[in-house]
C-alpha positions in Angstrom: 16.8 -9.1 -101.0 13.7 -7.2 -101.6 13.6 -8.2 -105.2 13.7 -11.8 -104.0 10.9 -11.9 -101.8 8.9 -10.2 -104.3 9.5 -12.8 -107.2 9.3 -15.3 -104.5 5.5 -13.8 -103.5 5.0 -14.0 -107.3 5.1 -17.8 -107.5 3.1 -18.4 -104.6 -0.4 -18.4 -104.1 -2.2 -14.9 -102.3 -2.9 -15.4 -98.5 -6.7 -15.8 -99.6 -6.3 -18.9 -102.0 -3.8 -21.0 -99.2 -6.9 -20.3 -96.5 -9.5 -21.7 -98.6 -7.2 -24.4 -100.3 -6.6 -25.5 -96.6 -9.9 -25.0 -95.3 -11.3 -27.2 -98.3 -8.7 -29.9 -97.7 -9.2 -30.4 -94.1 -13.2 -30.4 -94.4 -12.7 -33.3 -97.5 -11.0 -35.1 -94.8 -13.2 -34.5 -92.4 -16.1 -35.3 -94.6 -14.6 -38.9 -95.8 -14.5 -39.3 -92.1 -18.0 -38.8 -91.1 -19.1 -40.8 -94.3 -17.3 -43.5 -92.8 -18.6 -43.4 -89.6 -22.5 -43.0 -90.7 -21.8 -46.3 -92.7 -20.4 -47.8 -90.3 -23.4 -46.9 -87.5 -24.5 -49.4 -85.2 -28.4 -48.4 -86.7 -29.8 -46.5 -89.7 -31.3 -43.9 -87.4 -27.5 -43.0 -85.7 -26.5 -43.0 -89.7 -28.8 -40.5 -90.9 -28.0 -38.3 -88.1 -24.4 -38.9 -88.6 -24.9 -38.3 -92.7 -27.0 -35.2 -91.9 -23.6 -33.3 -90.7 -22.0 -35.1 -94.2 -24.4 -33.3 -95.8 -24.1 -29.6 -93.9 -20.4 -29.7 -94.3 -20.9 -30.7 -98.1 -22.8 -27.4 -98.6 -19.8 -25.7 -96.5 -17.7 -26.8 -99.3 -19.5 -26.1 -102.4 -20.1 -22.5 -101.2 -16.0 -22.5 -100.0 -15.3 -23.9 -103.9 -17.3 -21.2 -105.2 -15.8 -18.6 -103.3 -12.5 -20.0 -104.2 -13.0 -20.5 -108.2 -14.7 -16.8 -107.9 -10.9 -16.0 -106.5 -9.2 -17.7 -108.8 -10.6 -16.2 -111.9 -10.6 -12.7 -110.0 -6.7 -13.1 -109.1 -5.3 -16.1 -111.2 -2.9 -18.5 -109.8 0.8 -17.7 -109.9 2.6 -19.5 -113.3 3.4 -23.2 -113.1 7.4 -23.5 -113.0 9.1 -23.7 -116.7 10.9 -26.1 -115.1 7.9 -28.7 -115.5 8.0 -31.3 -118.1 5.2 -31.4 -120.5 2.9 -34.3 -118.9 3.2 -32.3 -115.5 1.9 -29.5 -116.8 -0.5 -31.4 -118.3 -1.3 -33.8 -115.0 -1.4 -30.2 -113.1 -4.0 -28.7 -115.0 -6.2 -31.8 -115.1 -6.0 -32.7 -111.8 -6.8 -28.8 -110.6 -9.7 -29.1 -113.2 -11.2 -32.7 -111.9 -10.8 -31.0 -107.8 -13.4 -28.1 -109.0 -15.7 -30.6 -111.1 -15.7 -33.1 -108.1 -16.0 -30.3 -105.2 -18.7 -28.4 -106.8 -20.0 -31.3 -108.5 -20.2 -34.0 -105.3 -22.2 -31.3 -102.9 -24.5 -30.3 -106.0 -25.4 -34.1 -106.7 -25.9 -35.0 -103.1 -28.7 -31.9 -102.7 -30.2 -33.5 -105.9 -29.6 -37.4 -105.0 -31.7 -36.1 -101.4 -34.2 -34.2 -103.0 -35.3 -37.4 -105.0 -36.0 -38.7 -101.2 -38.1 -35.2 -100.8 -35.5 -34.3 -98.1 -34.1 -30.9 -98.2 -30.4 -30.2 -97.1 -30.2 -28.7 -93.1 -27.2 -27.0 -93.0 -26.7 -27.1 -88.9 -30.1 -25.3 -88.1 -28.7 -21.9 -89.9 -30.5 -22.4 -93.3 -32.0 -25.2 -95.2 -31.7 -25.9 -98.8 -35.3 -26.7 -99.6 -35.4 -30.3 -101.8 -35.4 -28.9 -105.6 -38.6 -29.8 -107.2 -38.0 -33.3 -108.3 -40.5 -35.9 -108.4 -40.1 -38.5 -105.7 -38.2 -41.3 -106.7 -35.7 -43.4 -104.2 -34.6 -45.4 -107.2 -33.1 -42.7 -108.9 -32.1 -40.8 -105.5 -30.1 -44.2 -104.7 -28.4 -44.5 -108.2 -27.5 -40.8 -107.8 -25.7 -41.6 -104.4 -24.5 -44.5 -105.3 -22.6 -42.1 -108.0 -21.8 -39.6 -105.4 -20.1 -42.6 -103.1 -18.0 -43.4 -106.5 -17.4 -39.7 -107.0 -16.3 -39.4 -103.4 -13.6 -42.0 -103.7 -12.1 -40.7 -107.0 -11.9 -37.4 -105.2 -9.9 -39.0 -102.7 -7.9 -41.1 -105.1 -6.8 -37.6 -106.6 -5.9 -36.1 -103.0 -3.7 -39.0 -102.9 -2.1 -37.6 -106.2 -2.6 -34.4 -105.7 -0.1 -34.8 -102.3 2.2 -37.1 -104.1 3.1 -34.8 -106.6 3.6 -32.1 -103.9 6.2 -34.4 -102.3 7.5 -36.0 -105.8 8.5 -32.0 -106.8 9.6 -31.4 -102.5 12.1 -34.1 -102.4 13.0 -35.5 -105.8 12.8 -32.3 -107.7 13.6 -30.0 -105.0 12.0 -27.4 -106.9 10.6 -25.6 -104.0 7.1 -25.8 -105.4 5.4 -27.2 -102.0 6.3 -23.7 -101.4 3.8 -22.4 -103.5 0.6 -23.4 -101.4 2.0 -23.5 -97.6 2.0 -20.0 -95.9 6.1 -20.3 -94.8 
């Protein structure tokens, strides 16, 4: 039995990686969600207060991705099952690479699309990332989060895919590999 549990712990992820993995997902979530609502404000003054928490919890995340790719190259991720077909494997890798482009990526290009407004980053009155020394210009600083927006929804998109290859290997494949990211 002992034997079992320890090649079971070997194809899951450490205790570590499923807190931030989690962490991450429900503040994506929860940062779709307040994007949505500052859109959707009854004025553009409720919207910026609205986006200003978009923004704090976007800087929550990049500093969570960092801490998680800093784990992940530290303790590498268990083996993907030899079970997988080529173009899983393939899809798996791609779609883990795209999370870390977009998550590091979206919060990085929002702190740049703002600091073409000259607005630096409040994160909840704890610290402020000071606008980066770009030359004020709201066309760019639009284009830029008009990119971001489009960024945001393919990141969403690949949550989408992302959780319906969990449940495409849970109940069609019955591989156990939801397994590999839940803490039971």
């Amino acid at each position: 039995m002992e034997m079992t549990d320890t090649a079971s712990a070997a194809k899951r992820y450490s205790t570590v990686a499923m807190i931030l993995h989690w962490i991450i997902a429900i503040a994506v979530i929860v940062m779709w969600r307040i994007a949505e609502a500052a859109e959707h404000a009854p004025s553009k003054e409720e919207g910026m207060a609205i986006m200003a928490n978009h923004k704090a919890l976007g800087i929550v995340i990049l500093v969570l991705s960092l801490a998680r790719l800093g784990w992940r190259i530290i303790n590498p991720p268990p083996a993907l099952s030899p079970n997988l077909k080529p173009w899983e494997r393939i899809l798996a890798h791609g779609t883990h690479m795209l999370f870390y482009v977009l998550l590091l990526g979206l919060p990085i290009g929002g702190w740049i699309g703002s600091s073409f407004y000259r607005m630096g980053v409040d994160v909840w009155s704890v610290f402020t990332l000071p606008a980066l020394p770009l030359p004020k210009n709201e066309d760019i600083g639009h284009f830029i989060f008009e990119a971001h927006a489009a960024g945001g929804t393919f990141l969403l998109l690949l949550v989408v895919l992302h959780v319906a290859g969990a449940l495409k290997h849970h109940f069609v494949d019955r591989d156990g590999n939801i397994f590999r990211m839940l803490p039971f």
